[in-house]
DSSP file (Angstrom, degrees, kcal/mol; ACC not computed):
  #  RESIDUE AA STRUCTURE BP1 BP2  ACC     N-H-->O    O-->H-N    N-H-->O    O-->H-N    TCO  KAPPA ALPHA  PHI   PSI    X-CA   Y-CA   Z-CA
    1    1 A X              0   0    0      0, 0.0     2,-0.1     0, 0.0     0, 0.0   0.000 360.0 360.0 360.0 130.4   27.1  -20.5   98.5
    2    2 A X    >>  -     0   0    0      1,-0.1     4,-2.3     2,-0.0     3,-1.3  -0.463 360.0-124.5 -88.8 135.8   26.3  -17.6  100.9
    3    3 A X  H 3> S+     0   0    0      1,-0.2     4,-0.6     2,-0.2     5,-0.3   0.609 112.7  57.4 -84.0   9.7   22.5  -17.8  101.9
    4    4 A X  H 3> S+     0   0    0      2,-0.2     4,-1.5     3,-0.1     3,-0.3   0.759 103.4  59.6 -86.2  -4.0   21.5  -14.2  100.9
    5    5 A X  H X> S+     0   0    0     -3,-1.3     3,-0.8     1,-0.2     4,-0.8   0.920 112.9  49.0 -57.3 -85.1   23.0  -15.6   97.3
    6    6 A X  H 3< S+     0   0    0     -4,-2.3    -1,-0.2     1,-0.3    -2,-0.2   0.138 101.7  49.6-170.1 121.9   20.3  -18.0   98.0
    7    7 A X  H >X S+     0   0    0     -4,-0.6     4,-3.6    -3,-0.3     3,-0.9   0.659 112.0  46.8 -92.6 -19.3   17.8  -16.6   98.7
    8    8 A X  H << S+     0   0    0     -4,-1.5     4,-0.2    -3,-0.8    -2,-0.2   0.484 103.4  60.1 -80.2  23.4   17.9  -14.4   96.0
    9    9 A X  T 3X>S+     0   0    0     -4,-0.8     4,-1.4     3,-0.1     5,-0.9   0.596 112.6  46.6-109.6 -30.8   18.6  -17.1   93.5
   10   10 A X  T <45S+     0   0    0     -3,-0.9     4,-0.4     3,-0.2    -2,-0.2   0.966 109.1  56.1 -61.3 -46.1   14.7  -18.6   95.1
   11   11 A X  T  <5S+     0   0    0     -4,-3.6    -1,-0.2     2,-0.2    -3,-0.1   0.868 115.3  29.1 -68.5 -24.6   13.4  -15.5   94.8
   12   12 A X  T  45S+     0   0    0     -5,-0.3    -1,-0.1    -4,-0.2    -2,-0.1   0.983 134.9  28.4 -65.6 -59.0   14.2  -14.9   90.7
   13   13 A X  T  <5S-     0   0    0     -4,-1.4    -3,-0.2    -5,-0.2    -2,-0.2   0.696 102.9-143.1-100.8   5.4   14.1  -17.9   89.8
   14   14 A X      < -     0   0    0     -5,-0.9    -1,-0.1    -4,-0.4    -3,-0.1  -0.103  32.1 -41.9  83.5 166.1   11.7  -19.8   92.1
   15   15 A X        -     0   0    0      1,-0.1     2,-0.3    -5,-0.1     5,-0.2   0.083  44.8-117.9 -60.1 152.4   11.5  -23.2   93.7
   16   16 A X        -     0   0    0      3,-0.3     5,-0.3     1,-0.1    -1,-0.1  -0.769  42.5-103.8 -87.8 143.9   12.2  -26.8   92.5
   17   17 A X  S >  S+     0   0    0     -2,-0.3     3,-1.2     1,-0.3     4,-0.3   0.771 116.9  53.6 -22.6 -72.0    9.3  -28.9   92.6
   18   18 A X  G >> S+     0   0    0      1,-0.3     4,-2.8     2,-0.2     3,-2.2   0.910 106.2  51.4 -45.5 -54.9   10.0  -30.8   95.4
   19   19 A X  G 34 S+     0   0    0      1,-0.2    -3,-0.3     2,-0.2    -1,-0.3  -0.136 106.4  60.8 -93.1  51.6   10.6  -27.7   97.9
   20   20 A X  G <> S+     0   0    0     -3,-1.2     4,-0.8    -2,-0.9    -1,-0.2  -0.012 105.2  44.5-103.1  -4.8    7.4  -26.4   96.7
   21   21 A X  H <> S+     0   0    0     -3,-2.2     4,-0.9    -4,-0.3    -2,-0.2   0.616 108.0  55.7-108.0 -37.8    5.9  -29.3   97.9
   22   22 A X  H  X S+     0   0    0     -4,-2.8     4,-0.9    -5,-0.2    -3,-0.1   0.623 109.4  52.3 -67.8 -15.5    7.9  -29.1  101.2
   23   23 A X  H  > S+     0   0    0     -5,-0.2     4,-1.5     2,-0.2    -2,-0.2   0.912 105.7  48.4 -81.3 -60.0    6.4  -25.7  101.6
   24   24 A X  H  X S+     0   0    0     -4,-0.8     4,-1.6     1,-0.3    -2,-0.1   0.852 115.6  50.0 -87.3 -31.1    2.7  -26.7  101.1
   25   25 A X  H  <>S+     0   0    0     -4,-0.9     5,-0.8     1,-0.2     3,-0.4   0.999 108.7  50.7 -59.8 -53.1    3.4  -29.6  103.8
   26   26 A X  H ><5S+     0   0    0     -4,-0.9     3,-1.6     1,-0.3    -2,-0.2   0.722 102.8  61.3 -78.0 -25.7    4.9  -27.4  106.1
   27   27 A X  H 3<5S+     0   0    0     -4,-1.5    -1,-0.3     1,-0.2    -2,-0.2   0.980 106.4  46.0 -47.6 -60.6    2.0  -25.1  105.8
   28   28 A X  T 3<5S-     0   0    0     -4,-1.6    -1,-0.2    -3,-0.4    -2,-0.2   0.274 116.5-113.4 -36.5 -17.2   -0.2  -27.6  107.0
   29   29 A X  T < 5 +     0   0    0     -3,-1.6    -3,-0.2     1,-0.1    -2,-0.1   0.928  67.7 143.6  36.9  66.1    1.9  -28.5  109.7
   30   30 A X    >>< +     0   0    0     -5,-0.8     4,-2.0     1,-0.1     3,-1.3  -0.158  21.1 156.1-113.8  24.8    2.8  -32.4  108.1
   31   31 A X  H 3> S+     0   0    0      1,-0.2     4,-1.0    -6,-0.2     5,-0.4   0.812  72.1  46.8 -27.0 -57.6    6.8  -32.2  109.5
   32   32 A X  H 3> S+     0   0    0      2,-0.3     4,-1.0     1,-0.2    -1,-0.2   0.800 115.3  51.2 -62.6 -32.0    7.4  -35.9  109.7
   33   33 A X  H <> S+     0   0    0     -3,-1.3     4,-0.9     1,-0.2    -1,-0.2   0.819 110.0  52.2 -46.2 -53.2    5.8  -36.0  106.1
   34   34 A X  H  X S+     0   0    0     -4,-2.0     4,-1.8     1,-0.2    -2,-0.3   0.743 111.8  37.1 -73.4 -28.2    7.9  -33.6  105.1
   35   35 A X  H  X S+     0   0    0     -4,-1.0     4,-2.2    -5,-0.3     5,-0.5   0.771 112.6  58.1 -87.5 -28.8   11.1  -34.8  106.1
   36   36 A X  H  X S+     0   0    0     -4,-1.0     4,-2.3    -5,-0.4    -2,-0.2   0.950 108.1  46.9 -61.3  -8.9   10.0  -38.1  105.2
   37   37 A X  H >X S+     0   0    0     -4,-0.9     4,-1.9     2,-0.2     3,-0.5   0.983 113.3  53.7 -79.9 -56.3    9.3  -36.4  101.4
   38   38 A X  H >X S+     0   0    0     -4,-1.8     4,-1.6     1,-0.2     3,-0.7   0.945 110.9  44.8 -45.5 -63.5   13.2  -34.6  101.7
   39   39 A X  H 3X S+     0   0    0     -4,-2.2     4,-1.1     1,-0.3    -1,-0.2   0.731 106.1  54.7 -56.2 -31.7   14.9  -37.9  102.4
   40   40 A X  H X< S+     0   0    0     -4,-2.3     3,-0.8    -3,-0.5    -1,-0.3   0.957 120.7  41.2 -65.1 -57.7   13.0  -40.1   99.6
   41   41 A X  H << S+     0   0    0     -4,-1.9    -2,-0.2    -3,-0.7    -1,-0.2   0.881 126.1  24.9 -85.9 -36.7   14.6  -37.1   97.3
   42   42 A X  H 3< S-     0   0    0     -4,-1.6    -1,-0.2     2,-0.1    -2,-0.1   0.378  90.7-140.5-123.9  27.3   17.9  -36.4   98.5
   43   43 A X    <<  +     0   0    0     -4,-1.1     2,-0.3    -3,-0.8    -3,-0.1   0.129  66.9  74.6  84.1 -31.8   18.8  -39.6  100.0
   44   44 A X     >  -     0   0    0      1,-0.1     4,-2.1    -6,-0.0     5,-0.1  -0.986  66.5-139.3-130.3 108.7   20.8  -38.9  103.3
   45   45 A X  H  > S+     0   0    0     -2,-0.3     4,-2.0     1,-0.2     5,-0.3   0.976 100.1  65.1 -53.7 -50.4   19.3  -37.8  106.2
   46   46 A X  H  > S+     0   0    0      2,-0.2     4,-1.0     1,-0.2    -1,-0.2   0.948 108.3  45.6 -36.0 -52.7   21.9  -35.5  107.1
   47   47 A X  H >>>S+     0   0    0      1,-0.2     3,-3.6     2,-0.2     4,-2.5   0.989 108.1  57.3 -54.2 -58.4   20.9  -33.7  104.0
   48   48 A X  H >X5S+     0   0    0     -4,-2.1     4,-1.7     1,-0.3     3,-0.8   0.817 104.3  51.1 -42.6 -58.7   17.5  -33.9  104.7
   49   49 A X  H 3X5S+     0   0    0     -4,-2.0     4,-0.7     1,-0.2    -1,-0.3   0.627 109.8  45.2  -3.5 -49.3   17.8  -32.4  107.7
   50   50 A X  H <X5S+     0   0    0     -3,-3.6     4,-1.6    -4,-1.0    -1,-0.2   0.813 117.8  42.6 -97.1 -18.0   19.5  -29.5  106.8
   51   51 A X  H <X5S+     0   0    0     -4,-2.5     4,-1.4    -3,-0.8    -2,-0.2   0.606 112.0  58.1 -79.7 -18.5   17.3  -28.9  103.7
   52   52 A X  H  <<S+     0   0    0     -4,-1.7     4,-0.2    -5,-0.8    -2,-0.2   0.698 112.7  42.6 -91.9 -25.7   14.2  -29.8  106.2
   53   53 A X  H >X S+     0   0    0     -4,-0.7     4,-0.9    -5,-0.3     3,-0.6   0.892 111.7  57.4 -76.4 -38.6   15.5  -26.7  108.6
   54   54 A X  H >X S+     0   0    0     -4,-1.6     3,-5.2     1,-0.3     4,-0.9   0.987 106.5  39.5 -62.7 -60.8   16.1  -24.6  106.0
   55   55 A X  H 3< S+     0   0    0     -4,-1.4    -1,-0.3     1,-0.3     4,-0.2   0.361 104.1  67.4 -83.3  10.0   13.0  -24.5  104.5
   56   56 A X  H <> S+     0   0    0     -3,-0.6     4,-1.6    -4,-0.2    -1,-0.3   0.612 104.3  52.9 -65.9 -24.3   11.2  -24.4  107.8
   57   57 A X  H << S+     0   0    0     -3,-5.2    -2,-0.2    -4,-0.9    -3,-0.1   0.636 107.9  51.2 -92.8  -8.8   13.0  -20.9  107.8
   58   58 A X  T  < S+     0   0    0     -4,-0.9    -1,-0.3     2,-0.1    -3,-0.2   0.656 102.3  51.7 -99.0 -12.3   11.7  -20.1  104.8
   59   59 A X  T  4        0   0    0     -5,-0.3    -2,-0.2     1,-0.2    -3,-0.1   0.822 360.0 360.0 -89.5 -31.2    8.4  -20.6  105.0
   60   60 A X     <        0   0    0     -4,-1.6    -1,-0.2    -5,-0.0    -2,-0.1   0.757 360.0 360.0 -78.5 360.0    7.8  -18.9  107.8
């Protein structure tokens, strides 16, 4: 999925729980929190990673 798909698939229909909750960490500046919150959810670090960049790039 091409990422201007989505974002505009965040922006209709909005976030999953969890990466609304990686967003309110990352406000805060909590990174290590925050990843540690991605990996408990998607298992892999590799994922986490990439789910933990992305949504650094969205939040700002």
């Amino acid at each position: 999925m091409s990422s201007f798909v989505r974002k505009l698939m965040c922006e209709v229909v909005g976030y999953v729980p969890y990466e609304t909750q990686i967003t309110d960490l990352l406000k805060v500046v909590k990174d290590k929190h925050a990843l540690k919150v991605v990996k408990r959810r998607l298992k892999t670090y590799t994922q986490a990673k990439r789910k933990h960049s992305e949504m650094i790039g969205d939040s700002v």
